[in-house]
C-alpha positions as CSV (number, residue, x, y, z in Angstrom):
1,X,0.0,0.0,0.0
2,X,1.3,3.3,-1.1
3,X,1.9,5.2,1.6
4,X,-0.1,8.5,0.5
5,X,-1.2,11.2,3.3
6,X,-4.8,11.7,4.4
7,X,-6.3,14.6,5.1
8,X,-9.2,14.3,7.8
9,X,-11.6,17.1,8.3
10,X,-13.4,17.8,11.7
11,X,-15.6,20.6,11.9
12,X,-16.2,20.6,15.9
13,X,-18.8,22.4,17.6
14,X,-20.1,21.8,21.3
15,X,-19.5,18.2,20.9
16,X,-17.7,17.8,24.1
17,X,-19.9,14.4,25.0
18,X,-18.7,13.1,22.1
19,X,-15.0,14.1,20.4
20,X,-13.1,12.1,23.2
21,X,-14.7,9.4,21.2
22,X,-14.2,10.4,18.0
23,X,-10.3,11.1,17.9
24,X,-9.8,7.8,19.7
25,X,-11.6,6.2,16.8
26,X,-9.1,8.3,14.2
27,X,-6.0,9.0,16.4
28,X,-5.7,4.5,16.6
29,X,-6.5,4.0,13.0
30,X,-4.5,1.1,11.6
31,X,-3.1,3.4,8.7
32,X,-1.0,6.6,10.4
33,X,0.1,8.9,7.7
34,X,-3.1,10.9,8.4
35,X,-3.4,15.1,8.7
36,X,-6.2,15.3,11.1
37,X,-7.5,19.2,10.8
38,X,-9.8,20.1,13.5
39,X,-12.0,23.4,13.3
40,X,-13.3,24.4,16.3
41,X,-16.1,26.5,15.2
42,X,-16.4,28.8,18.5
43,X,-17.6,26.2,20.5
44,X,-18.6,26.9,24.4
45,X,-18.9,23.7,26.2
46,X,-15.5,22.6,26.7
47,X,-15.0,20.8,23.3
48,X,-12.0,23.4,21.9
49,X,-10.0,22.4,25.4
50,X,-10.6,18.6,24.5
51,X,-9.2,19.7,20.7
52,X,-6.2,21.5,22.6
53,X,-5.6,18.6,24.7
54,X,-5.5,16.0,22.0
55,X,-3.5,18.2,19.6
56,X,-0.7,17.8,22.5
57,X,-0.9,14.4,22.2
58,X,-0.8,13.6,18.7
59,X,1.6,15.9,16.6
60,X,-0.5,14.7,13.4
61,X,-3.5,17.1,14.6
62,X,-3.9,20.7,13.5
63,X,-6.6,23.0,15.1
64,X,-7.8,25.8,14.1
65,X,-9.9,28.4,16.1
66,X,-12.6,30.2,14.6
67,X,-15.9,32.0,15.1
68,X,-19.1,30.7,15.1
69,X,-20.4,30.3,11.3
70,X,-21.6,26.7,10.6
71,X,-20.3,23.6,9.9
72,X,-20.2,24.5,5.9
73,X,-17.4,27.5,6.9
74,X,-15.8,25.0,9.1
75,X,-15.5,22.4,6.3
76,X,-14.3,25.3,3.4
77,X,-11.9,26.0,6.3
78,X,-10.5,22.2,6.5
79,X,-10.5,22.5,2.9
80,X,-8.4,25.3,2.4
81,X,-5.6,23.8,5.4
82,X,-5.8,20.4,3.9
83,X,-2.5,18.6,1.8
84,X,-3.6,15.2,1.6
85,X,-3.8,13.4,-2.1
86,X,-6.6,11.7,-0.4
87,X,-9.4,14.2,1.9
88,X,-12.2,12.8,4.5
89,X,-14.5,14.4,6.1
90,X,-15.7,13.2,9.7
91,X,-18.5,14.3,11.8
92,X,-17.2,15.2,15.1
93,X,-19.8,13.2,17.2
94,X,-19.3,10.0,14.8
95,X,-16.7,7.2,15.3
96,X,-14.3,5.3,12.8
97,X,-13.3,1.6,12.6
98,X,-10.0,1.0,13.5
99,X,-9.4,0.0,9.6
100,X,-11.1,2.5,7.9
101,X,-8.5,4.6,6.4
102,X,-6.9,1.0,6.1
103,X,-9.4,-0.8,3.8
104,X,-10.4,2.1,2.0
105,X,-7.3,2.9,0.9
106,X,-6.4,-0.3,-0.4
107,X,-9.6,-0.1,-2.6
108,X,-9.1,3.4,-4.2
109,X,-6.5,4.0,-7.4
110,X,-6.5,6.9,-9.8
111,X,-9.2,5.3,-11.5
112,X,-11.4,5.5,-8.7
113,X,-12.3,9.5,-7.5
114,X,-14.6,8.6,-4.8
115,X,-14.5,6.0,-2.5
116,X,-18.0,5.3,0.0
117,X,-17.8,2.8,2.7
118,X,-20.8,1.8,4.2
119,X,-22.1,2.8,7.6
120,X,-23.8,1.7,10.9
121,X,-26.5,3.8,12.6
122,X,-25.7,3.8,17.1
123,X,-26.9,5.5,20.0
124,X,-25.3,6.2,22.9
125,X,-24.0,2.6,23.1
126,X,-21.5,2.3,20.5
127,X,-20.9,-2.0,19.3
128,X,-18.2,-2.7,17.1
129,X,-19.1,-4.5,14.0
130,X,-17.3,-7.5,12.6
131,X,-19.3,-9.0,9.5
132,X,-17.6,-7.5,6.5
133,X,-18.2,-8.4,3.0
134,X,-16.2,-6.7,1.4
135,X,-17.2,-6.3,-1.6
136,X,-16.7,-3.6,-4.2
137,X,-18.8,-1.9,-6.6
138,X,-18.0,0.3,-9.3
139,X,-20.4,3.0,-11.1
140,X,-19.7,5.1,-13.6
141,X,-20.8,8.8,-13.5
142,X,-24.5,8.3,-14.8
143,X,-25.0,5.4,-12.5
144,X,-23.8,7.6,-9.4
145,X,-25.3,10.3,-10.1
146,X,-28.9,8.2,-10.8
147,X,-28.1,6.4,-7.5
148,X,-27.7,9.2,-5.3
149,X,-30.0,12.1,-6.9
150,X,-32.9,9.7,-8.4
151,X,-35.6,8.2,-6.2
152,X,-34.3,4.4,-6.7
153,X,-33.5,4.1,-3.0
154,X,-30.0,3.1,-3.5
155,X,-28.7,3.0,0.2
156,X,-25.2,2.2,-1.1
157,X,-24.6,5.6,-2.7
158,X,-25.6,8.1,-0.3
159,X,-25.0,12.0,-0.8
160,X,-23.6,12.6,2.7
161,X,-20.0,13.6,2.7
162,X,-18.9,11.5,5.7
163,X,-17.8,7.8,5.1
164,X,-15.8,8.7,1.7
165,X,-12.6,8.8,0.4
166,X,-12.1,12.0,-2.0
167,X,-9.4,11.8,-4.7
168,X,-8.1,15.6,-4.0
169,X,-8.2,16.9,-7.4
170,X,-11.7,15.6,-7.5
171,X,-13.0,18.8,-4.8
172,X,-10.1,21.2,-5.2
173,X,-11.4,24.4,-5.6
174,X,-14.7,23.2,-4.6
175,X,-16.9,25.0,-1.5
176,X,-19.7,24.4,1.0
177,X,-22.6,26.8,0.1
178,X,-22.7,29.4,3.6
179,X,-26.3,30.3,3.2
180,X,-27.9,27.0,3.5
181,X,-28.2,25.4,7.1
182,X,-29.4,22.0,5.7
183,X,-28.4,19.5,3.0
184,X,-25.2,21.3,2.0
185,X,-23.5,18.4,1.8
186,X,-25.9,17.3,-1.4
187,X,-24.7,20.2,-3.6
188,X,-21.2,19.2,-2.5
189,X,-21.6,16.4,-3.5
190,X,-23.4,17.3,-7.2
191,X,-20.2,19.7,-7.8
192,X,-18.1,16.7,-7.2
193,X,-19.8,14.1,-9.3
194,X,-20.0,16.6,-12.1
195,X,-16.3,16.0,-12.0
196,X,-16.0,12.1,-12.2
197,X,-15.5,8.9,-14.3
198,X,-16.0,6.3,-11.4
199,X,-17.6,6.0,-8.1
200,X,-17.0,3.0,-5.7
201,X,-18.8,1.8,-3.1
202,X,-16.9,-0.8,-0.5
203,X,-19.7,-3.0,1.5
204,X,-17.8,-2.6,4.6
205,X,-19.6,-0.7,7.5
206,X,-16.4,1.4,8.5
207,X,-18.5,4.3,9.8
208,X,-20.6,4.8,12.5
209,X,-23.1,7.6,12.5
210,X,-24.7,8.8,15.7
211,X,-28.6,9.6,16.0
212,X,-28.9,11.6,19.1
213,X,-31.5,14.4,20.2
214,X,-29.2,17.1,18.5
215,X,-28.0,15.8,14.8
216,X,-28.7,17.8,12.7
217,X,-31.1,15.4,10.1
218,X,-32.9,14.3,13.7
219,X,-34.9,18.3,14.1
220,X,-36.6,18.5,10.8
221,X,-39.0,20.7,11.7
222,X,-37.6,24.0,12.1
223,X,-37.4,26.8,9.8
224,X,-33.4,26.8,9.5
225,X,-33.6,23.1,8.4
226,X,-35.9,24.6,5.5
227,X,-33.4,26.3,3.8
228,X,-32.6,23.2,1.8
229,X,-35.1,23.8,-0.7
230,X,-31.9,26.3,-2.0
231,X,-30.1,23.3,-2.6
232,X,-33.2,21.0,-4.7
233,X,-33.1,24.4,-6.5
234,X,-29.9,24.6,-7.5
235,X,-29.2,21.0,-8.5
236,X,-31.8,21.6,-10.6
237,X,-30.8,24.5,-12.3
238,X,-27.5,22.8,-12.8
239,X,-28.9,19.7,-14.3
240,X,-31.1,21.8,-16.7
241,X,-28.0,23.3,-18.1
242,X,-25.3,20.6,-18.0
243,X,-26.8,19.2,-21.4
244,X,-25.9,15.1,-20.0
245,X,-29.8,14.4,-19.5
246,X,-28.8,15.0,-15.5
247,X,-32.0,16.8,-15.9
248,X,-34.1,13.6,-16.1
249,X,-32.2,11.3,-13.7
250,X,-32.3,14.3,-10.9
251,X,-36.2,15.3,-11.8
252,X,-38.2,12.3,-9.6
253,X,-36.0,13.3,-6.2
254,X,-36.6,16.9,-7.3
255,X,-40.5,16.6,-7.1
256,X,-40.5,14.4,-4.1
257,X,-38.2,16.8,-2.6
258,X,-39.8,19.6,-3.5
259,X,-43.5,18.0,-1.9
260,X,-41.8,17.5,1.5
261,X,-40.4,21.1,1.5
262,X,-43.3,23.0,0.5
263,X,-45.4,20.9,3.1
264,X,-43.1,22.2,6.1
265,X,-42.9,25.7,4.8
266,X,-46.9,25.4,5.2
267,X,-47.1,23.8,8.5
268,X,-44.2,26.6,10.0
269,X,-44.8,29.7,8.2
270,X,-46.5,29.5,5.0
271,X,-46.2,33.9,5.2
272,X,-42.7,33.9,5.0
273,X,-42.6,31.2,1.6
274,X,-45.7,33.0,0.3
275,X,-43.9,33.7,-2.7
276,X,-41.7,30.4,-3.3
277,X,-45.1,28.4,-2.5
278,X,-46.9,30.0,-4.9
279,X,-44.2,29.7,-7.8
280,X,-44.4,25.7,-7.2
281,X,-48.0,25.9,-7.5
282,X,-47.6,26.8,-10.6
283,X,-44.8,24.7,-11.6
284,X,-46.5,22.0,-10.3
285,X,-49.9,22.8,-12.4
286,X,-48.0,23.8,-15.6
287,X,-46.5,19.8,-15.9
288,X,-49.1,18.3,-13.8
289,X,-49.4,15.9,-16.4
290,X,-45.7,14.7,-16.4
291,X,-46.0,14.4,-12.6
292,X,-48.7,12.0,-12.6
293,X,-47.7,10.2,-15.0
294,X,-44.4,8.8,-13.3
295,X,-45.4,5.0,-12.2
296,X,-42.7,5.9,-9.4
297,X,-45.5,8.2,-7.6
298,X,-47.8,6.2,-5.5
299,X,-51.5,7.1,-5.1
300,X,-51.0,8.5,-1.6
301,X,-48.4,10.9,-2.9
302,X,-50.5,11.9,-6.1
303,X,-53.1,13.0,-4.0
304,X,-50.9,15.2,-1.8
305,X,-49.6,16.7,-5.6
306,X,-53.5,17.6,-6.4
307,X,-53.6,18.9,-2.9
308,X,-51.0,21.0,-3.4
309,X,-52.3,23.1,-6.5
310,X,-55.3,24.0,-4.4
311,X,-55.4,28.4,-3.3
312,X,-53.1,28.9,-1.0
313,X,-55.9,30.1,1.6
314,X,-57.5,26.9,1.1
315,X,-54.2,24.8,1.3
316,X,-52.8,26.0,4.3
317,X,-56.2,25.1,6.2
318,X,-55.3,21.6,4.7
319,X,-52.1,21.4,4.9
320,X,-52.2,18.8,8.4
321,X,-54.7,16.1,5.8
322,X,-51.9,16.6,3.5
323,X,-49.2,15.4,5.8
324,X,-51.3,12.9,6.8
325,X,-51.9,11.1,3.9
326,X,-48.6,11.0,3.0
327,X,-47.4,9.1,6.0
């Protein structure tokens, strides 16, 4: 195994509870020739001591200080410090096999841009998990791209930007949007695949991904998790003009997506999306047709689409039975 340096990116904030865990699970990694860049983002609960007091311990660890602006500035921070040929990214209340780095390194080449493990869903209770498989699957671009962004539930190919190997001249140059508090990781990743020839996934849980009260996918309803609707947008309008028939692969998340959204920005505060509801209502009525037509749809979520076109006054008073049917 080629002994090539990898760059691991922590964004830390308030995860005291939680990053004695996680550098353990890095700092013993099986592979050593790792850069592990932490960015404390103005944390207040103790967590940029615990980042201080591992940095003395393990001369591999860089930290870096900063104020409070999301995990997106954090991560364009990491970016900008890293020098790996190979760049991870780890959530900072999540927890690595020993072997990661190991085993997913003797899977990628230069053929290979991206590299996704598979992962492991824990509490509190963390149990190690020893049946591998090990086995590797290759896609091409199309096939990623249909995998992650289409609706063909595809667990293997997730658009998350934990549990992945990046090939660095894959992202360089590439950026976390700062004006979207949810799903910025999905346009990440859409920049990136726009750049690729092959995607692999190796059938390995190597990562473990930790559902607590506070991550971030757990609160979904809350107007700041809402501003990923920017991000179904703007795929969109890249797909539309990338000429590769993206448009069509991305177009059946895009709707479902788009349903979920404008559901929540009804239920929260239907005033403040007045204008972007309304614009979908008539996107929605002006290829109504095309919409129903998709054997993908089932009946329940149909019925929420007709729902949906309804006056706004109307719709809001509905929007609960909406929900409801959709469950």
């Amino acid at each position: 195994m080629d002994n090539k340096l990898i760059s691991v990116i922590i964004p830390v904030y308030n995860s005291a509870a939680y990053l004695g865990d996680c550098l353990q699970s890095v700092c013993t990694q099986s592979y050593s020739n790792l850069e592990i860049i932490l960015v404390d983002d103005g944390s207040n609960d103790g967590s940029a001591d615990i980042c201080d007091l591992w940095a003395r311990k393990d001369t591999r660890i860089q930290i870096k200080h900063i104020e409070n602006k999301g995990v997106s500035n954090a991560r364009n921070i990491g970016l900008e410090i890293a020098t790996g040929e190979y760049i991870a990214f780890l959530d900072a209340d999540d927890i690595l096999e020993s072997n990661m780095m190991e085993k997913m390194l003797g899977v990628i080449n230069e053929d290979i841009e991206i590299l996704e493990c598979g992962y492991l869903k824990f509490g509190n209770t963390f149990q190690e998990n020893k049946k591998y498989n090990c086995h590797v699957e290759l896609y091409d671009q199309i096939t990623a791209i249909k995998y992650m962004y289409s609706c063909c539930n595809n667990k293997k190919v997730t658009w998350a930007v934990w549990g992945k190997l990046f090939h660095r001249n894959v992202i360089v140059g590439l950026r976390f949007p700062l004006d979207i508090d949810m799903a910025e990781d999905k346009w990440f990743m859409w920049q990136a695949l726009l750049r690729i020839k092959k995607y692999a996934y190796l059938d390995m849980p190597l990562y473990h991904y930790r559902i607590h009260a506070t991550s971030a996918m757990q609160n979904k309803m809350s107007l700041k998790n809402l501003s990923g609707y920017k991000v179904n947008e703007m795929i969109m309008d890249s797909a539309r003009g990338n000429g590769k028939g993206f448009e069509s692969i991305f177009y059946r998340q895009y709707i479902h997506t788009l349903v979920w959204y404008l559901l929540k920005m009804l239920a929260l505060d239907p005033n403040c999306y007045h204008e972007y509801i309304c614009d979908k209502q008539r996107y929605i009525r002006n290829n109504l047709g095309k919409i129903m037509s998709c054997d993908e749809y089932n009946y329940k979520f149909k019925l929420a689409i007709i729902g949906l076109i309804l006056p706004i006054n109307i719709l809001i008073r509905l929007s609960c039975f909406i929900r409801w049917i959709m469950k």
